[in-house]
C-alpha positions as CSV (number, residue, x, y, z in Angstrom):
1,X,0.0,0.0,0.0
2,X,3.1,2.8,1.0
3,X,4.5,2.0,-2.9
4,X,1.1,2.0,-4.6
5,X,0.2,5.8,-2.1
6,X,4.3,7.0,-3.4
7,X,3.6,6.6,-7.1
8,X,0.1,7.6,-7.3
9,X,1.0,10.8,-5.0
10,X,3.9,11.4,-7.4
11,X,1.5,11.4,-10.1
12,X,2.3,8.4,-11.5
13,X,0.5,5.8,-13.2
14,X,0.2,2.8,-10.8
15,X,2.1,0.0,-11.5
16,X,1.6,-3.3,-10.3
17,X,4.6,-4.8,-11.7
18,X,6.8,-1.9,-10.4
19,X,5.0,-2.8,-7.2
20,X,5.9,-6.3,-7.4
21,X,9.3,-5.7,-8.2
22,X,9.9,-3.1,-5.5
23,X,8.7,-5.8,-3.3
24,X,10.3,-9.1,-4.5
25,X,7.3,-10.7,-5.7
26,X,5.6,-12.0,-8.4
27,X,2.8,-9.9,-9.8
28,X,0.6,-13.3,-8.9
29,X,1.6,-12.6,-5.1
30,X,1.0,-8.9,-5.2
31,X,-2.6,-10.0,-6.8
32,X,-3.5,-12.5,-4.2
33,X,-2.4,-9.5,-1.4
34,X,-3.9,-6.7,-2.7
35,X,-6.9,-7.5,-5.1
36,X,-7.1,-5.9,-8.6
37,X,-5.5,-2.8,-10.0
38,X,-8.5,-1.1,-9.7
39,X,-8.9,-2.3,-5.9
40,X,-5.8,-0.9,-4.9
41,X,-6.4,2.1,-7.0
42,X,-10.0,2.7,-5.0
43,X,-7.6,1.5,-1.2
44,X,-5.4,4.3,-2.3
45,X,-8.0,7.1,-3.0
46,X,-10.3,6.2,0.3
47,X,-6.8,6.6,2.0
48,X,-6.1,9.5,1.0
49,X,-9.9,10.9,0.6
50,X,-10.7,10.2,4.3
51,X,-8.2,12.8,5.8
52,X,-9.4,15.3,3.6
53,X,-12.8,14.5,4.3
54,X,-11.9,15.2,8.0
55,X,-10.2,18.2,7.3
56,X,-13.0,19.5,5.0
57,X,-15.2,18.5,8.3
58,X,-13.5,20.6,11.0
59,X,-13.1,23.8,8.6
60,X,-16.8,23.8,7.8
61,X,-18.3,26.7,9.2
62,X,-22.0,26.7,10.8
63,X,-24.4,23.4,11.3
64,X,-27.3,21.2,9.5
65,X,-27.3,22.4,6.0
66,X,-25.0,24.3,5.5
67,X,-21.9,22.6,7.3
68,X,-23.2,19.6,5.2
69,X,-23.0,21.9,2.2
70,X,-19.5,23.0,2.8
71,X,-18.0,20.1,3.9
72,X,-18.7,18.7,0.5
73,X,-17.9,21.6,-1.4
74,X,-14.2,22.1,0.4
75,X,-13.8,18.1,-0.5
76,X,-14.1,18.8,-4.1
77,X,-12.4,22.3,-3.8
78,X,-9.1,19.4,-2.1
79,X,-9.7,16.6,-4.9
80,X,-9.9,19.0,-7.8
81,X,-6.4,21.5,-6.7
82,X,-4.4,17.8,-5.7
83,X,-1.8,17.5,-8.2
84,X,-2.0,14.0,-8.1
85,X,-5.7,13.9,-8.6
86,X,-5.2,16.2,-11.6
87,X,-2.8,13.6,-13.3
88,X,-4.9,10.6,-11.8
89,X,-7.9,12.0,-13.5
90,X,-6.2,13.3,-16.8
91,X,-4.1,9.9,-17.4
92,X,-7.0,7.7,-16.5
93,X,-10.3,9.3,-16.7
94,X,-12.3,6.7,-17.3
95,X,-10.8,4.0,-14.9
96,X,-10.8,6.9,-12.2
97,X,-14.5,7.3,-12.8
98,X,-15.5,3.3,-12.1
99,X,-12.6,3.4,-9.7
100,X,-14.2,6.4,-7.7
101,X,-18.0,6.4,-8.7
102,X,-18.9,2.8,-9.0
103,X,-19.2,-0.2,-6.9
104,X,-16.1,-1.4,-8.5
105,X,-14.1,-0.9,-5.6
106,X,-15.3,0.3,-2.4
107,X,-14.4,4.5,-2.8
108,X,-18.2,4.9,-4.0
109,X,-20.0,2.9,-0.7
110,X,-17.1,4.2,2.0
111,X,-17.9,7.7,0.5
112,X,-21.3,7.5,0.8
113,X,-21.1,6.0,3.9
114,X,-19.1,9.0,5.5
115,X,-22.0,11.4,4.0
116,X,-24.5,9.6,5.4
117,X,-22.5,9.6,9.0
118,X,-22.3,13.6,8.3
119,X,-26.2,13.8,8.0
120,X,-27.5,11.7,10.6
121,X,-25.0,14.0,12.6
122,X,-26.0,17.2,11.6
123,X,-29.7,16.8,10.3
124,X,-32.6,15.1,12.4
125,X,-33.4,12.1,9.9
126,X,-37.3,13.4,10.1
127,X,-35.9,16.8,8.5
128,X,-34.8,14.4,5.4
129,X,-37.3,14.0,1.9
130,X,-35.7,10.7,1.3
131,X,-34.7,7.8,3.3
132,X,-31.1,9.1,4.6
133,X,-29.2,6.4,2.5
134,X,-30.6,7.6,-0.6
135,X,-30.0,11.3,0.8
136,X,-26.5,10.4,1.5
137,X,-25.7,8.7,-2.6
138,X,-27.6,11.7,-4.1
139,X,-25.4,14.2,-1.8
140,X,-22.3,12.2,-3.1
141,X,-23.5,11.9,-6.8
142,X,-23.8,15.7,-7.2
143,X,-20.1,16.2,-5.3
144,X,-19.2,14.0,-8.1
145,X,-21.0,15.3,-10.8
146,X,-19.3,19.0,-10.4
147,X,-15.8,17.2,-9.7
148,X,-15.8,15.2,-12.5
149,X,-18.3,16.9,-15.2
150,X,-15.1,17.0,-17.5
151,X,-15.1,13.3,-17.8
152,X,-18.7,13.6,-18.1
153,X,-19.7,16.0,-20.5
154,X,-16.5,17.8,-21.5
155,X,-17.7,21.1,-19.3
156,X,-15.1,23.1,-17.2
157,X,-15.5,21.7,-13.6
158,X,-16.7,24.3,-10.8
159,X,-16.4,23.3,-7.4
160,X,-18.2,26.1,-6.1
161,X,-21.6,25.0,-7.4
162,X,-21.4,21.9,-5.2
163,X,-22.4,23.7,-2.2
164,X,-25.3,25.4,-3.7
165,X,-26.5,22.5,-5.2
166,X,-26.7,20.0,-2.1
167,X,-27.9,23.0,-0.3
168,X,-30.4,23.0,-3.1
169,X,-31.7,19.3,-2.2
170,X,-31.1,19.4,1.3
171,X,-33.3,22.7,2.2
């Protein structure tokens, strides 16, 4: 996991035969520890998403809504100005999106998972339209729909319209 976090922060493409190498294994072994490419590739991103999920957490300002709201949009604000995001995302756009937006590894359900945490905490669950898992994967599907609208439609990604927007579904 430390080799796969050094070349992916370096903004490198992942290797799992430079892995195996650097390790003294056979790519076989490195399989059997670490799953797919794509597995480690979504182990990597939670790793390093969580922290700044945390971070995006504690500099939120205000409650309910609106600390919802900004948590998010500081998240994307972090994802989008990583260099190593940038390169991730421009090398491998459409392995980063099943990577980070499907249930091919588990980025998609440990992110949803944290925003649903992040609403039960700051919402009363009777303030919620929807059932508060469905709140927490629309919450995350528009976080990822301004993040990664590039990959998706070609449009200039804007950060600062997540906010609005989960405010938007959440008020």
């Amino acid at each position: 996991m430390r080799l796969a976090r050094k070349q992916f922060l370096d903004g490198r493409r992942l290797e799992m035969r430079t892995i195996a190498e650097e390790l003294g294994v056979s790519r076989m072994t490195l399989h059997r520890w670490v799953g797919s490419r794509d597995k480690l590739l979504g182990e990597v991103n939670w790793a390093l998403a969580r922290p700044t999920l945390d971070q995006s957490r504690t500099a939120a300002a205000g409650t309910g809504v609106d600390a919802v709201a900004e948590t998010l949009q500081r998240f994307i604000v972090a994802v989008r100005a990583a260099p190593f995001m940038r390169a991730f995302l421009k090398q491998e756009g459409e392995i980063a999106l099943r990577v980070l937006t499907t249930s091919s590894g588990d980025t998609q359900r440990n992110f949803i998972g944290y925003v649903r945490a992040l609403l039960l905490e700051e919402l009363p669950e009777h303030d919620l339209r929807l059932p508060v898992d469905d709140m927490a994967y629309l919450v995350v599907r528009i976080a990822e729909s301004f993040c990664y609208v590039d990959l998706i439609t070609g449009d200039e990604p804007d950060p600062a319209k997540v906010g609005p927007a989960i405010r938007a579904l959440l008020s």
